[in-house]
N, C-alpha and C positions, 0 to 999 in steps of 0.2 A: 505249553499251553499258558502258562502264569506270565511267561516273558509277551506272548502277545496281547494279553488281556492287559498289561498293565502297560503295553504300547497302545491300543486301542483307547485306554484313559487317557493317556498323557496327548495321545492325538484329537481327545475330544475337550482336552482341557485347553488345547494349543487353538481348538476353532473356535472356541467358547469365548479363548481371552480375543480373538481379533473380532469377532462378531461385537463384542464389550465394549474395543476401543473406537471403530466407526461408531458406533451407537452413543457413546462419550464426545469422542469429537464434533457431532452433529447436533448432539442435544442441548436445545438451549439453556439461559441461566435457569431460567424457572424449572425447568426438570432436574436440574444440579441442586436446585435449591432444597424441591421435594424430597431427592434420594436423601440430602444432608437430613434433612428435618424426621425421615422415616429410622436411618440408623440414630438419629440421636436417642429417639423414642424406644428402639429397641434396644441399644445402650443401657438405658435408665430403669427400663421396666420389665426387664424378664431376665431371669438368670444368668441365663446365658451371656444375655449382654454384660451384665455386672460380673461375670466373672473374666469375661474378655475387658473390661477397663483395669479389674485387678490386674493381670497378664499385663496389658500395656503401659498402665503403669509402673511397674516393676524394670521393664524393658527402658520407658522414660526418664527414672528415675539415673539409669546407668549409662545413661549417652554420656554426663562430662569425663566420662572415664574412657568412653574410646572415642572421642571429639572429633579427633583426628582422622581418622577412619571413615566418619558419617558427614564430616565436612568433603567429603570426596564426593557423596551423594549431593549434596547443597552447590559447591562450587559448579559441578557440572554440569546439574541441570539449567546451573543460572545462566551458564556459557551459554546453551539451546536455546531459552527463551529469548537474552538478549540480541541472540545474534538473530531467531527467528521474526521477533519485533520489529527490529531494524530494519531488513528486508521488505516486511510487509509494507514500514510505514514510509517505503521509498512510493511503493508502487503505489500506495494511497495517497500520500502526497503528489505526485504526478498526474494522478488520475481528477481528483480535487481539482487541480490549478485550470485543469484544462477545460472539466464537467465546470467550471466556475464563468468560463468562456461563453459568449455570446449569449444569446436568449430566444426566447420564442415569438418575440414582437421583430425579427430581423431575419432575414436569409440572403445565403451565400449560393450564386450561380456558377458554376464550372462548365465546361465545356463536358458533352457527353461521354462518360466513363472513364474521368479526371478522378481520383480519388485524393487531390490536394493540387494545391495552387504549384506546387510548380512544373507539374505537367499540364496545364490548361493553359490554352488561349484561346482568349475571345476577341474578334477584332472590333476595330472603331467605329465601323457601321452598323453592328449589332448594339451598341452603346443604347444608343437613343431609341429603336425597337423595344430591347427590355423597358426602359424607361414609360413606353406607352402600353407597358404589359397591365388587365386587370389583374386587379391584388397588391398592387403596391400604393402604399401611402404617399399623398402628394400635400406639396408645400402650398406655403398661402400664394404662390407665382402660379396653381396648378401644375408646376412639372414633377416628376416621380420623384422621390427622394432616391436615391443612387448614387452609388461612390464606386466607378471604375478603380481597381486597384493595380498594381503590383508588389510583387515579393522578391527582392534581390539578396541574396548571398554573399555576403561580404566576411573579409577575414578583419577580424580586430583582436591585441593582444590582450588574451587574458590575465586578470587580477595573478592569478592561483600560480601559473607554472611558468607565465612570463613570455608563452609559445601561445600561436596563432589559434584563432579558433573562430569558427563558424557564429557571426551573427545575421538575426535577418532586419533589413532594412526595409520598410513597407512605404512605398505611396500611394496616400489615399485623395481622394476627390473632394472636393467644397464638401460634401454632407455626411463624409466621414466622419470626422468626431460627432455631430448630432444621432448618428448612428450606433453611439457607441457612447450614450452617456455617463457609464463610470469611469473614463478617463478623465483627469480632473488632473490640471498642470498644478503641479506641487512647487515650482522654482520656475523663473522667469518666465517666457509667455510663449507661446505658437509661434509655430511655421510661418511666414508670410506669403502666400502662393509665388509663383514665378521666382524666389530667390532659393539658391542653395543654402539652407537650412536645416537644422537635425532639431526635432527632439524626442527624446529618448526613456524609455522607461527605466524606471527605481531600480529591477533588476536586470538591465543591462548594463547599467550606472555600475552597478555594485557588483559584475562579474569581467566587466573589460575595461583597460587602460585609456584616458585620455576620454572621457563624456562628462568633465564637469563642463557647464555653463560656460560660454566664452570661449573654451576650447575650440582648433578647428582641425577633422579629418581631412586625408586624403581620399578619393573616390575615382578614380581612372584620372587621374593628372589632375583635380579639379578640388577647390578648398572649398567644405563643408562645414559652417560652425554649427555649434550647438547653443541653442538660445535657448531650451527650456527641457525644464524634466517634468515627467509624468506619471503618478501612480493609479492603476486600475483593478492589481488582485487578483487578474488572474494573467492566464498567458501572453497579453500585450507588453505587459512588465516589461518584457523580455526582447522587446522589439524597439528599433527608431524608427520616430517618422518622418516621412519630408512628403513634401509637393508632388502629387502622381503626375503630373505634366513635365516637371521640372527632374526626375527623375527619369524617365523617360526619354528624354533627349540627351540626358547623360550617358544613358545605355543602349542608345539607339534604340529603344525600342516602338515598334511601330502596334503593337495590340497590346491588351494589359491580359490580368491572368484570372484575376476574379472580377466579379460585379455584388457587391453588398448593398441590400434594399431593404429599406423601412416595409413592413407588413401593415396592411390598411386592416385593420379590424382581427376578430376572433378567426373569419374565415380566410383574411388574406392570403394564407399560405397556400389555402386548397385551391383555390380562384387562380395563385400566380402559376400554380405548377400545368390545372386543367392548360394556363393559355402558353402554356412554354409548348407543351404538348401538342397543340393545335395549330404551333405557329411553323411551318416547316423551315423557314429560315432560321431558325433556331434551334440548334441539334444541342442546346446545352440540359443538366442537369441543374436539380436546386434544391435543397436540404435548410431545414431553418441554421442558425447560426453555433445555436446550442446542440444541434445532434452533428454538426460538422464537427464540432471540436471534441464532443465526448469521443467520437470515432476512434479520430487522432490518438486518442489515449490507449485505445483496445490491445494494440498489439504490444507494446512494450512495458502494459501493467500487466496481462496475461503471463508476457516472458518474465517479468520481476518475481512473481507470485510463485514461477514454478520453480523459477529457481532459491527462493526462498524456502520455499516447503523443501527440495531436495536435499540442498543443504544442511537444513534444521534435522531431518530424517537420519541423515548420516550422522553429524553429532547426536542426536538423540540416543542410533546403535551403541554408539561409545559409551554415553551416561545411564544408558540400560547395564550393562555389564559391567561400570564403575556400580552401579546398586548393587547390580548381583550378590556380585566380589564381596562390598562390603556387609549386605545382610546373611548371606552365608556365614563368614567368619562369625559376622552377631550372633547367629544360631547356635553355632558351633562352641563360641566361648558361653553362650548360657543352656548347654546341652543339660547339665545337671538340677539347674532353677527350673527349665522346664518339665524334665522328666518329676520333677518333684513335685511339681502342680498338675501332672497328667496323674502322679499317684494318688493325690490328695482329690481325687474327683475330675478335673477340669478336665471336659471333653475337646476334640480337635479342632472345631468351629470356634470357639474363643482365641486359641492357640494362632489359625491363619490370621482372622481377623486383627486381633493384637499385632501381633508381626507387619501384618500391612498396612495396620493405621501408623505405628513409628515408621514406617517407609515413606507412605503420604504426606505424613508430616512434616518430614524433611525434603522430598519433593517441591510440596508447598512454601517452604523457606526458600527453596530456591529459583523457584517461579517469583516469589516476590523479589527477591534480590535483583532477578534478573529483568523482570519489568520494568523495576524503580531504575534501573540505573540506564535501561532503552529511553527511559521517559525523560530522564535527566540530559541525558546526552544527544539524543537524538531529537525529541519533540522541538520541533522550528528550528530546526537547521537546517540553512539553506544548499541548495546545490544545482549541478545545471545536465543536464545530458541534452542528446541531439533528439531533437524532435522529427516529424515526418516532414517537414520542409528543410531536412537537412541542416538545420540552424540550432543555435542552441537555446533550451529551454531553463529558464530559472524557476526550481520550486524549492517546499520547506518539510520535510520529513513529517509526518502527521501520525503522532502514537496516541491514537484514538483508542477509547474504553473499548470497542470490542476488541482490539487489536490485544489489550493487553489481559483481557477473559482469552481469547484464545490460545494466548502465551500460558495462562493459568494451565488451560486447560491442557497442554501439552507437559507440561511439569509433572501433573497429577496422574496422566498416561503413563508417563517414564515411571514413575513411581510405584502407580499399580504391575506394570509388568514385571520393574527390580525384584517387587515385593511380593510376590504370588509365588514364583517356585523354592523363593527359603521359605515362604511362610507355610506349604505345604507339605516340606523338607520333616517341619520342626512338628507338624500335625504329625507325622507319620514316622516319628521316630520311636521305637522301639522304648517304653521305659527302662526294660533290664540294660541292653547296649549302651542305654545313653545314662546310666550309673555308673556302670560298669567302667567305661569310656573315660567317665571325670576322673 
């Protein structure tokens, strides 16, 4: 009967603490903030609490003496944070570059149930249809603003490993760039239509071989110079551009893959899509330019994020049980300090709590270590993975404040659970045994 009753505890302290730690993880600063400011309060002003800082201090006071030991707590939580951080601030970074893409004054037409440019085509006689579509913003000549594009796939040698890799080449139409005016050539000047031309954004520049100014690729038998660089901030960066006509005939291609259109007003978008809808020669889709690109990002920050958390999860098992380890022994070597303050009064709620503020605390060092050095190492650095057009994407690590509360907050998790069954161990220890014992 006693061996189930004290299984029935220990199973209601096991749902207790996970019901604890979602309700931890979830909860914002502001309610961290409150619990902080509630035990301070009860710290300071009731017995109890003051006799649990006596206890913790006592316990504080003997950390340089087994450093070693409690540095196993600190290093390894910092390992969890920093590597949990890092992760995060891939997938944040990625997701930024892309959300930083296009806007809500511009939309992208695809062909019907094209979920990216390079499974769509639209042909050449559909061009000029969009073009007299309501909802698009028109030039002082009265024709639609419109830029038939394409997206080609080309291999160019990477900076990094010196091996081939996927970039994408766009050609866009005369009202391309006004389409698109935070492209801003940074080093020599634009395309000239009909000539083979490249220019190329900041991070293509900065991820493949041979795109300074003056240089010229090869392109299917065919020399391509580069007259000018471009920066814009978000995922153009990462693209070159030349001539959509003049591209085109390079690649034989006879239809392009998108159509990007200026939006005529607040309502333009709802006006272009009613008349795409209406118009049966045109089975295409059209999404403003900004919810195209945020898409792009959904599946491979979701996959970043979960593999992040799993990760973190698994080290995190480890830096549980490196606490464990360490706050048991802690228990263990001050069996007789404590029995001695359980005899001299001190009830068993000072005793947990003690024991598992020095846990937190060293948690907490380690969540800092481990943030600072995400942030150092990681915050804006750049890197490139393959995007949904199969090409590659240049972005910059982003260890943004929540990124680095959440790392907190995972520190301080480790720490609570290290620190709950010694500190309950040390509640529930016997005074006569634990004299007896020293």
């Amino acid at each position: 009967m006693k061996r189930l009753k004290k299984w029935l505890v220990n199973l209601g302290i096991l749902l207790a603490l996970v019901a604890g730690l979602v309700a931890w993880m979830m909860a914002p600063w502001q309610a961290v903030l409150g619990v902080a400011v509630l035990l301070a309060l009860w710290l300071v002003l009731t017995r109890r609490g003051r006799q649990t800082l006596a206890v913790a201090g006592v316990g504080l006071a003997s950390l340089p003496q087994r450093w070693g030991a409690s540095s196993v707590i600190v290093i390894g939580i910092a390992g969890v944070v920093g590597v949990l951080v890092a992760m995060l601030a891939m997938g944040e970074g990625f997701q930024a570059t892309l959300q930083q893409t296009g806007s809500d004054g511009s939309a992208i037409i695809l062909r019907g149930g094209s979920q990216a440019e390079t499974n769509s085509v639209i042909t050449r006689d559909q061009v000029p249809l969009i073009g007299s579509l309501a909802g698009i913003a028109r030039g002082d000549d009265g024709r639609g603003r419109v830029s038939p594009e394409l997206s080609q796939v080309i291999n160019l040698v990477s900076k990094g490993d010196g091996l081939d890799a996927n970039a994408q080449l766009r050609g866009v139409g005369p009202e391309g760039w006004a389409l698109r005016p935070q492209l801003k050539v940074v080093e020599g000047r634009a395309f000239e239509p009909g000539l083979r031309e490249l220019v190329v954004g900041q991070g293509a520049q900065s991820k493949f071989e041979g795109l300074e100014v003056g240089r010229t690729i090869e392109l299917v038998n065919q020399d391509w110079t580069v007259v000018g660089v471009f920066a814009s901030g978000d995922s153009h960066d990462s693209e070159l551009w030349a001539d959509g006509e003049t591209l085109a005939s390079t690649y034989n291609r006879t239809s392009f893959q998108s159509v990007t259109v200026g939006l005529d007003g607040k309502d333009g978008f709802t006006r272009l899509k009613a008349a795409l809808a209406a118009d049966p020669r045109l089975k295409l889709d059209v999404q403003t330019t900004r919810d195209y690109y945020a898409k792009q990002s959904e599946g491979l920050t979701k996959l970043i994020k979960i593999l992040g958390t799993v990760i973190g999860t698994i080290m995190a098992i480890g830096a549980v049980f490196g606490a464990l380890n360490t706050m048991y022994a802690a228990v263990a070597g001050r069996a007789r300090e404590i029995a001695t303050m359980r005899a001299l009064g001190f009830r068993g709620l000072p005793v947990v709590v003690a024991v598992m503020l020095e846990t937190m605390l060293l948690a907490l060092l380690g969540g800092v270590l481990g943030a600072a050095l995400a942030w150092i190492v990681f915050n804006g650095y750049s890197v490139s993975t393959l995007g949904q057009n199969f090409s590659q994407v240049v972005f910059q690590f982003q260890v943004s404040p929540d990124l680095l509360w959440t790392g907190l907050k995972w520190a301080l998790g480790i720490g609570l659970v290290g620190g709950l069954f010694p500190a309950l161990r040390a509640a529930r220890m016997p005074v006569t045994d634990a004299l007896r014992a020293a």
